[in-house]
C-alpha positions as CSV (number, residue, x, y, z in Angstrom):
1,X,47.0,96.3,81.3
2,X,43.6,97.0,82.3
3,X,42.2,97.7,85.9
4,X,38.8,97.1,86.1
5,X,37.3,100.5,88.3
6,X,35.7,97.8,91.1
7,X,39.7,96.5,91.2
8,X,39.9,98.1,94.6
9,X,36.0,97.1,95.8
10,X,37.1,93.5,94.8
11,X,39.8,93.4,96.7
12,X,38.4,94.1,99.7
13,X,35.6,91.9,99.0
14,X,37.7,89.0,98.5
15,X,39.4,90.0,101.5
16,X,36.4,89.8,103.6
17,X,35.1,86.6,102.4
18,X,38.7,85.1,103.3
19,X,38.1,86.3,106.7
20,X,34.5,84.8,106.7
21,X,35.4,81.7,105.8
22,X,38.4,81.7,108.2
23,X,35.8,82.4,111.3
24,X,32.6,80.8,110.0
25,X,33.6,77.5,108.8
26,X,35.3,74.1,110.1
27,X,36.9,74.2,106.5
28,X,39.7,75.7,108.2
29,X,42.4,74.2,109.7
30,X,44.9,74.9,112.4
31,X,48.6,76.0,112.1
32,X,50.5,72.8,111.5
33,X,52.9,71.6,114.3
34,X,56.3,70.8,112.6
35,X,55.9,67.2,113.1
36,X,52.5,67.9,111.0
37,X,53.4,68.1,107.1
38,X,50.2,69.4,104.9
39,X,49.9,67.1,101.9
40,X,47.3,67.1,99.5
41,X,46.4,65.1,96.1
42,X,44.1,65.8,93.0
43,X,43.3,64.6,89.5
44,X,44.1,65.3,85.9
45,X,41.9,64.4,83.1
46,X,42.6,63.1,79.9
47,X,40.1,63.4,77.0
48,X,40.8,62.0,73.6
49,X,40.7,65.7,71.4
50,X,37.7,64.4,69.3
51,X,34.7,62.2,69.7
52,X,31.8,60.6,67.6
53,X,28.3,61.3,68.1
54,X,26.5,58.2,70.0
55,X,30.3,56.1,70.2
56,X,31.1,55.5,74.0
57,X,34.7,56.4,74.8
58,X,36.8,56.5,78.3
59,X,37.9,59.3,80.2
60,X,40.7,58.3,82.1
61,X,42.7,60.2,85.6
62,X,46.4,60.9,86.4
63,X,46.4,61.1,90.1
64,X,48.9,64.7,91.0
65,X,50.3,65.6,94.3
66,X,51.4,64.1,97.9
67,X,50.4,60.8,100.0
68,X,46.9,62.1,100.9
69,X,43.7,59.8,99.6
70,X,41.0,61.4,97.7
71,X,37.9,60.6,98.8
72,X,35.4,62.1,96.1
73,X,35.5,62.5,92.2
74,X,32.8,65.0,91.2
75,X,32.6,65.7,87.3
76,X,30.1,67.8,85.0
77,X,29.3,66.6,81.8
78,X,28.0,68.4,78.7
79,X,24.4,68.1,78.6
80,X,22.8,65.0,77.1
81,X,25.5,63.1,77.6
82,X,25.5,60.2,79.8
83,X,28.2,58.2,81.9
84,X,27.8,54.8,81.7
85,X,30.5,53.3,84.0
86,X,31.4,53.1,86.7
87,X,27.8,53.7,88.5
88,X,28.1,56.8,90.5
89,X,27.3,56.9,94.2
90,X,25.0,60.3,93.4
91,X,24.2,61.6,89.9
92,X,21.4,65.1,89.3
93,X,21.2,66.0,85.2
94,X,24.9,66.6,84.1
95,X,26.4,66.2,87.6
96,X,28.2,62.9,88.6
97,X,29.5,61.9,92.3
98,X,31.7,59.3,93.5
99,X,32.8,58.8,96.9
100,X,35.9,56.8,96.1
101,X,38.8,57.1,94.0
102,X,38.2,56.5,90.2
103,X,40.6,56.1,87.5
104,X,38.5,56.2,84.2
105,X,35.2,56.2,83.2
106,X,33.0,55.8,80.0
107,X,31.2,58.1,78.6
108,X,28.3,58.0,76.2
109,X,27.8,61.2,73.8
110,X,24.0,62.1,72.1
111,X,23.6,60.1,68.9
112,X,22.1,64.2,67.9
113,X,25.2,65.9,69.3
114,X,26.2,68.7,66.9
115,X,29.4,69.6,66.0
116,X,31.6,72.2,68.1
117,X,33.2,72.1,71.3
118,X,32.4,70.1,74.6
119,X,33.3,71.0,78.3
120,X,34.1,69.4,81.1
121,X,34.3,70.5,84.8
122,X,35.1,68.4,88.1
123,X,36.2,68.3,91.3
124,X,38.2,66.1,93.6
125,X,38.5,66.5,97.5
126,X,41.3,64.6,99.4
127,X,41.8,63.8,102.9
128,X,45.4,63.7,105.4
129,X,45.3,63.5,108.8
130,X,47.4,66.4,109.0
131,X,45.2,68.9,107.2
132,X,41.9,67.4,106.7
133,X,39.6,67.5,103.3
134,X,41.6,69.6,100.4
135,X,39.4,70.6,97.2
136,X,40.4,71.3,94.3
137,X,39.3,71.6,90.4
138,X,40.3,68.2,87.9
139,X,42.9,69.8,86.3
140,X,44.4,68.4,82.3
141,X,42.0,68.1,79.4
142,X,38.7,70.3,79.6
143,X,37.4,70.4,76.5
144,X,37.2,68.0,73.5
145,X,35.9,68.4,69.4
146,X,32.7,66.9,67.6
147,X,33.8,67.8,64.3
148,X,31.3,66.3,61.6
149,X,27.9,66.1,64.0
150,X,25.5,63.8,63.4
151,X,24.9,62.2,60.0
152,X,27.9,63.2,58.7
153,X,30.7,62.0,56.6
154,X,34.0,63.1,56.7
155,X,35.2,64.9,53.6
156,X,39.0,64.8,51.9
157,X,41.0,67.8,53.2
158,X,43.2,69.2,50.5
159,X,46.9,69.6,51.5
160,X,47.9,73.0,52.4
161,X,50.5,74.6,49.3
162,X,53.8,75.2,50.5
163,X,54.6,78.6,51.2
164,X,58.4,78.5,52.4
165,X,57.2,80.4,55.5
166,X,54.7,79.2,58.9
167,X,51.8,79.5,58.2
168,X,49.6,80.9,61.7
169,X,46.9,78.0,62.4
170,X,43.5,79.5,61.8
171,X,41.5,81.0,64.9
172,X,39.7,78.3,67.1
173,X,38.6,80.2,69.7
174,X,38.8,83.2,72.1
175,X,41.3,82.6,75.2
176,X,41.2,83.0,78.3
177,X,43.7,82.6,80.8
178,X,44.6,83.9,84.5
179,X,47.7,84.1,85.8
180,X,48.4,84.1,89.8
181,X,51.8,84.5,91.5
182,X,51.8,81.3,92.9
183,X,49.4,77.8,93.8
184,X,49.9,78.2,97.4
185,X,50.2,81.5,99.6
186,X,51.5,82.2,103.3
187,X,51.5,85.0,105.4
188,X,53.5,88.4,103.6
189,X,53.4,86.7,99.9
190,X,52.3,88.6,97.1
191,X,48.6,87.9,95.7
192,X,46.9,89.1,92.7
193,X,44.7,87.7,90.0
194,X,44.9,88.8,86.1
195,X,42.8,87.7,83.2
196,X,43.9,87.5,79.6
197,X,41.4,87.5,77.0
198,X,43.2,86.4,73.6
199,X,40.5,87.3,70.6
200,X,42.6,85.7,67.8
201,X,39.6,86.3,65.6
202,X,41.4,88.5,62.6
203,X,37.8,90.0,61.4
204,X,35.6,89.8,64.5
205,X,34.9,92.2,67.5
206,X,32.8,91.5,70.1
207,X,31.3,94.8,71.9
208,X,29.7,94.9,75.0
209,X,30.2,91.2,75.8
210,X,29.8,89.5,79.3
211,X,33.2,88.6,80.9
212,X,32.7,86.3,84.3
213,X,34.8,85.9,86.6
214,X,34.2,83.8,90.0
215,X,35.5,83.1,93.1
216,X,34.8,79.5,94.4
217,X,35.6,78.5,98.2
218,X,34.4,75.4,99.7
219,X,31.6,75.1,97.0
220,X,30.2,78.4,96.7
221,X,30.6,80.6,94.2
222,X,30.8,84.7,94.2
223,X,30.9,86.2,90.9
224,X,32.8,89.6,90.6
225,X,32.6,92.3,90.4
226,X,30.2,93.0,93.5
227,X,30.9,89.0,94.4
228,X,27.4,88.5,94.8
229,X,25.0,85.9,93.5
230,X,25.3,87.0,89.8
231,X,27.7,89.6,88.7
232,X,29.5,90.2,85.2
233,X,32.3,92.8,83.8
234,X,31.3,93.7,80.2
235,X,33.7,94.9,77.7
236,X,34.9,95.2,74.2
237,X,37.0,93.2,72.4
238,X,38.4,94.0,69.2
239,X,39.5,92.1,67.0
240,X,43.1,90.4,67.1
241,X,44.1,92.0,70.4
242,X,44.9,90.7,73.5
243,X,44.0,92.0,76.4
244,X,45.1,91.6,80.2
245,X,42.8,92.7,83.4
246,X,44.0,93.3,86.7
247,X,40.6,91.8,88.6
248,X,42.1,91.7,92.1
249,X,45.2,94.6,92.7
250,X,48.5,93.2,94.2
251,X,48.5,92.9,97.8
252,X,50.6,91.0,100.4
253,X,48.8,88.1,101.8
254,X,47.5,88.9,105.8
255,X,47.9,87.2,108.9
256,X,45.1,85.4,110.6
257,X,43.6,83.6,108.0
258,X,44.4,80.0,108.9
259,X,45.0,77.5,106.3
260,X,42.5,76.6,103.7
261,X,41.7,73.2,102.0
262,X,40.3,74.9,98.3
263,X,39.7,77.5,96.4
264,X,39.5,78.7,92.1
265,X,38.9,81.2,90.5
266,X,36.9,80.7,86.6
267,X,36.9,83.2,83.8
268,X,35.1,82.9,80.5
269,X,33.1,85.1,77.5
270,X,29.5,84.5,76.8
271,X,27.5,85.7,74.5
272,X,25.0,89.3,74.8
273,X,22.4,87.0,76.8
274,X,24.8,85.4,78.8
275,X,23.4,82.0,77.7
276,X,26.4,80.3,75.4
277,X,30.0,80.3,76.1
278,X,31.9,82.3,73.5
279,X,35.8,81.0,74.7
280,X,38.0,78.7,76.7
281,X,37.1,78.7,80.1
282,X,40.2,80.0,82.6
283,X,40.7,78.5,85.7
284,X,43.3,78.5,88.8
285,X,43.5,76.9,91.9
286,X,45.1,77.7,95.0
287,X,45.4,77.6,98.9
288,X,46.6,79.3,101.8
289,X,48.6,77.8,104.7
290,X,49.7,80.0,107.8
């Protein structure tokens, strides 16, 4: 296990955001009465695990949680590729809005699109009368396989030779994954955020690479570890090891926070220049009530 040396700075900076929130926004809502039961709804997304350069296929959404409504789909495509239907109320480069509930839609890749790996990001915000608007990331499928490209034709795959013993599937890509106590916290629970970077890679090492992790609430984004604007860890990673990062120490969830309607934490590698994506991207959602 690995404590990052701003573990302590980043807990109090998280802390203090919390508290910002709490007192700066109408996010925020009051302590439920008991006749006054929080619920809350989001989406899962289901993508096919490969697609076709310039072939059209549909994304479609498993709706997860209570009796509330959602009330906005947001979703961020790979770039170049284009949604076709149904029309979105707002759409700016990869980014599309609408400001209803959607179950599917159809999605267009580049007829260029090259072969590799394709992510997918969204949103969904819900509303109940008893706790107002609730964000919170599309959860399911995130990511989805060109495998030939462009111009390509598939070739014959010779069958693997029995071995009489499991053969391990070959390295993919780097993991990542965090891990949280729990979804939703209240007053005296435990809180604490890991990140486990998985480099399954048996001959590569990756030195001095970027390692993001960020802090979403209501929209806006703080990237450790100074939560700022633009912050990144950096740190090696050898090959076939796993490695776990205590990013914000344990502490018991305070009083006086209110309850909240969203918030996520993201964590992924990029490469040296911080310009291409390197692993899976982690993610984890959660709230507070009080």
């Amino acid at each position: 296990m690995i404590k990052p040396e701003a573990g302590s700075f980043a807990f109090c900076v998280l802390i203090s955001l919390f508290i910002l929130f709490a007192g700066s926004t109408g996010a925020m809502t009051p302590t439920p009465t008991p006749s006054c039961i929080p619920e809350w709804c989001w989406l899962d997304r289901d993508l096919p695990e490969t697609a076709v350069p310039g072939e059209a296929f549909t994304v479609r959404f498993n709706i997860q949680g209570g009796t509330a409504s959602i009330t906005m789909v947001s979703e961020t495509v790979p770039e170049g590729w284009e949604i076709l239907s149904p029309e979105p109320d707002y759409h700016s480069g990869i980014q599309y809005e609408w400001y209803y509930w959607i179950t599917e839609y159809t999605i267009l890749p580049p007829a260029d699109a090259e072969a590799g790996t394709y992510y997918f990001f969204g949103e969904t915000q819900s509303y109940h009368w008893c706790n107002g608007n609730f964000w919170r990331s599309i959860g399911g499928d995130f990511t989805l396989e060109i495998l030939n490209g462009p111009d390509l034709t598939p070739t014959a795959t010779p069958s693997p030779t029995p071995t009489g013993e499991n053969t391990p599937l070959p390295c993919q890509v780097m993991t990542v994954d965090i891990e949280m106590p729990a979804e939703i916290f209240y007053p005296g629970d435990p809180f604490y955020c890991h990140v486990t970077v998985d480099n399954c890679y048996p001959d590569d090492s990756f030195p001095d690479t970027p390692l993001f992790f960020i802090l979403e609430i209501y929209g806006r984004f703080f990237m450790g570890p100074g939560f700022g604007e633009y912050d990144f860890y950096e740190y090696d990673f050898p090959a076939q090891q796993m490695q776990t990062f205590v990013m914000i120490p344990e502490f018991s969830w305070p009083t006086g926070l209110g309850s909240s309607g969203h918030a996520c934490f993201y964590s992924a590698l990029t490469t040296p220049d911080r310009n291409t994506l390197i692993s899976s991207v982690g993610y984890k959602s959660f709230r507070w009530i009080e």
